[in-house]
N, C-alpha and C positions, 0 to 999 in steps of 0.2 A: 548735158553730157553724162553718159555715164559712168561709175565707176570703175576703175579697170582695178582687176581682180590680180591676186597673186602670182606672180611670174615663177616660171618652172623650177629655175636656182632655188626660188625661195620656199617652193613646195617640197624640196629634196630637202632642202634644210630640215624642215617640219617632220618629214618625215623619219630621215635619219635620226632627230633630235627626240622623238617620242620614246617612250621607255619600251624594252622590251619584256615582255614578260616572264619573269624567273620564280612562278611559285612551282610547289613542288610538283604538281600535275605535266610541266614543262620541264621542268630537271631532271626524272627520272628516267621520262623514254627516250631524253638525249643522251644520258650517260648509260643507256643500256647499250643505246647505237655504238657509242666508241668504245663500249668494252668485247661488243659482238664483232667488231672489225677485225678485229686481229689475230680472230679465228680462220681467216682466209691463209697465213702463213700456217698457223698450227694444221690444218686440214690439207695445204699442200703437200708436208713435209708428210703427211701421215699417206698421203695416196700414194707417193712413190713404192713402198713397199708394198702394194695392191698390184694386181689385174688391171691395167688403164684399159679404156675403150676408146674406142675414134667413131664415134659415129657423123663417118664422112659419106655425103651424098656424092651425084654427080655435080650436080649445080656446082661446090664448095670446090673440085676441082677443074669445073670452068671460069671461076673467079681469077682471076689474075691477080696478083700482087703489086700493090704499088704504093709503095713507100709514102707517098703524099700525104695519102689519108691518118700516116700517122698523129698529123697534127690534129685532124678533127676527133680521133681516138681521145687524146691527151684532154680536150675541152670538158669529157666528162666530170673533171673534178673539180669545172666552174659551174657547169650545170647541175649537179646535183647539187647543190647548195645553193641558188636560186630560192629556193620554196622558204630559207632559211631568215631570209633577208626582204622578200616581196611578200610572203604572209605573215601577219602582223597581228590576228585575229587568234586569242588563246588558244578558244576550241579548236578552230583549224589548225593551229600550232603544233597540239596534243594527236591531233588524229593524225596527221602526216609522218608524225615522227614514228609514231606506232607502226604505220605502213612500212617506215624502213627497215624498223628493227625486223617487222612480221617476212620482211623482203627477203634480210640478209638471213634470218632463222633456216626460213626455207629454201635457200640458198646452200647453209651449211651442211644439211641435209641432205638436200642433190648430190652434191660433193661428193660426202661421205656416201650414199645409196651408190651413184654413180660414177664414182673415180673414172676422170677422160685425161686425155691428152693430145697435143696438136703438136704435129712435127714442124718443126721450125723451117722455112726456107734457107738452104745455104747462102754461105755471106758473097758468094757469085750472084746469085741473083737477086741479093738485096741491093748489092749493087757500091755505087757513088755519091757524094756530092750531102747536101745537106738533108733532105727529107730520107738519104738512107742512115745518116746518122742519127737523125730523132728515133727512126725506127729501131734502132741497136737501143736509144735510150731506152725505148717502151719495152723491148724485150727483155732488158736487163734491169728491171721494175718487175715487170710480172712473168710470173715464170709458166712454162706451158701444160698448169694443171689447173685445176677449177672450171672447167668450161660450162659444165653444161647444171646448172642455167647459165646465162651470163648476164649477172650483175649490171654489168658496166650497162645493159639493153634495159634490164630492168627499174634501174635508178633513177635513167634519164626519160626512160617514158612515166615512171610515178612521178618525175617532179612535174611533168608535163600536164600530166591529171588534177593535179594537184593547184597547179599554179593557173589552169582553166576558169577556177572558181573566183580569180581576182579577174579578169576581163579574159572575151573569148578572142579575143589578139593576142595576149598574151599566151595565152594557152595553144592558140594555133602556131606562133613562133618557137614555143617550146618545145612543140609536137613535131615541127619540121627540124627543131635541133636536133632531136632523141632520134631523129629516122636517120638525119645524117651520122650519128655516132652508130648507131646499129649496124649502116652501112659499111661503115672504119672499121669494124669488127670483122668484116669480111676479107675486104682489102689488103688488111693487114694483117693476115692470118694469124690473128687472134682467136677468133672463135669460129665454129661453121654455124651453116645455116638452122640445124637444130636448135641449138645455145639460142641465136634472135630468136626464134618463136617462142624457146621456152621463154623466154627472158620477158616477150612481150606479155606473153597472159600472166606471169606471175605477176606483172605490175600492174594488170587488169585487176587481176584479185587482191591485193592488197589494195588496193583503191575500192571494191567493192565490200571490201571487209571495214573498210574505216574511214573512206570519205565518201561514200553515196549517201550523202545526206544534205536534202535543199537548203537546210538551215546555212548552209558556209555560204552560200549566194550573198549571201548579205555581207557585204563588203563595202567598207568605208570608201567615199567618191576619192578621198586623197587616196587610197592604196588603189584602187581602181584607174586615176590618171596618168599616176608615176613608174607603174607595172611597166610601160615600155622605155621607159629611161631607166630604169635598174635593168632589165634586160640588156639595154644597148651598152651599158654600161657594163656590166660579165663580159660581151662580146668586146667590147673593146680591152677590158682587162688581160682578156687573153689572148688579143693581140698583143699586147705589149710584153706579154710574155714568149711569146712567138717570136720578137723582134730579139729581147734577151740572148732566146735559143740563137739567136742566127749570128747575133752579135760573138757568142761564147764561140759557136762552130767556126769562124771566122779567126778567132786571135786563141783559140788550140793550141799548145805544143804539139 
């Protein structure tokens, strides 16, 4: 008979249980990330007293609105942190983070070069019921300036890039998350069809600037098997947050 090998529970264990790496080449471009975040309120507050642009196609006004997609909207703030938790590899560690700071940099930029704005749909046609309440939540989170790039397209397709290099299922379940948030971005008039494009090649290029390199292939067999149980595991996560929401919409004042 042969040996039977470590069972999945106990591969998570191992894996969650491994240290993660906190030297300083890993501390620096994370605390660069969360001191460059919060340039998205200061840069909104500054474009109000600009020139906004709409650069609205036709397409963006044959999109239809539909409240639904606000949930797949909201997921981007389990997908981006993905790469966080499923790449384990220093150097990979270090290049990803750089990719985000390199993301939101030129992100703040955009902003500031191109101050936009997106007119809200009236609360008529946002409508009833609970997927029009999330979407009040979303709109009352992010306010309708910074569009163009859009971040939220850009994040979700660098983690996607990123997280490619641990197994290419993972990477293609990533790819199809990032598309259906890109998607929410429409739906929800959140951003127009510009903002996606910009958003995808900047996360092209920040992937080209600091993970095009075959050396990250080399990825340990445990980070490789468990890549789709931490996935499934995000996605259930935020189900369960999902349920939260409906739970909370539900027992309202």
């Amino acid at each position: 008979m042969t040996a039977k090998g470590p069972n999945r529970w106990t591969m998570v264990v191992e894996l969650l249980a491994r240290p993660y790496p906190t030297s300083a080449s890993v501390v620096i471009p994370f605390l660069a990330w969360c001191l460059i975040v919060p340039g998205y309120l200061v840069v909104g507050a500054y474009a109000r007293s600009r020139t906004l642009h709409m650069p609205e196609l036709a397409l963006d006004r044959a999109i239809p609105l539909e409240p639904s997609w606000s949930l797949v909207y909201g997921s981007l703030y389990f997908a981006v942190f993905l790469p966080l938790l499923l790449v384990r590899e220093e150097a990979h560690i270090v290049r990803t983070l750089w990719a985000y700071v390199l993301v939101w940099m030129v992100g703040l930029a955009g902003w500031l070069a191109y101050p936009t704005i997106l007119v809200r749909p009236s609360s008529e046609a946002i409508g009833e019921g609970f997927f029009a309440w999330a979407l009040r939540i979303v709109y009352l989170w992010d306010e309708p300036y910074n569009c163009f790039p859009s971040l939220h397209v850009a994040q979700a397709f660098l983690a996607a890039l990123t997280c490619s290099y641990v197994s290419r299922g993972v990477g293609l379940a990533a790819a199809i998350w990032a598309s259906l948030i890109a998607i929410s971005t429409l739906f929800t008039k959140q951003h127009y069809v510009a903002d996606v494009i910009a958003g995808i090649v900047l996360a092209l290029a920040a992937f080209a600037v600091f993970l095009r390199d075959p050396r990250l292939e080399a990825t340990p067999r445990l980070d490789r098997r468990m890549g789709p149980v931490i996935v499934m595991g995000f996605i259930g996560l935020h189900g369960l947050v999902i349920s939260g929401f409906w739970v909370a919409f539900h027992f309202r004042r």
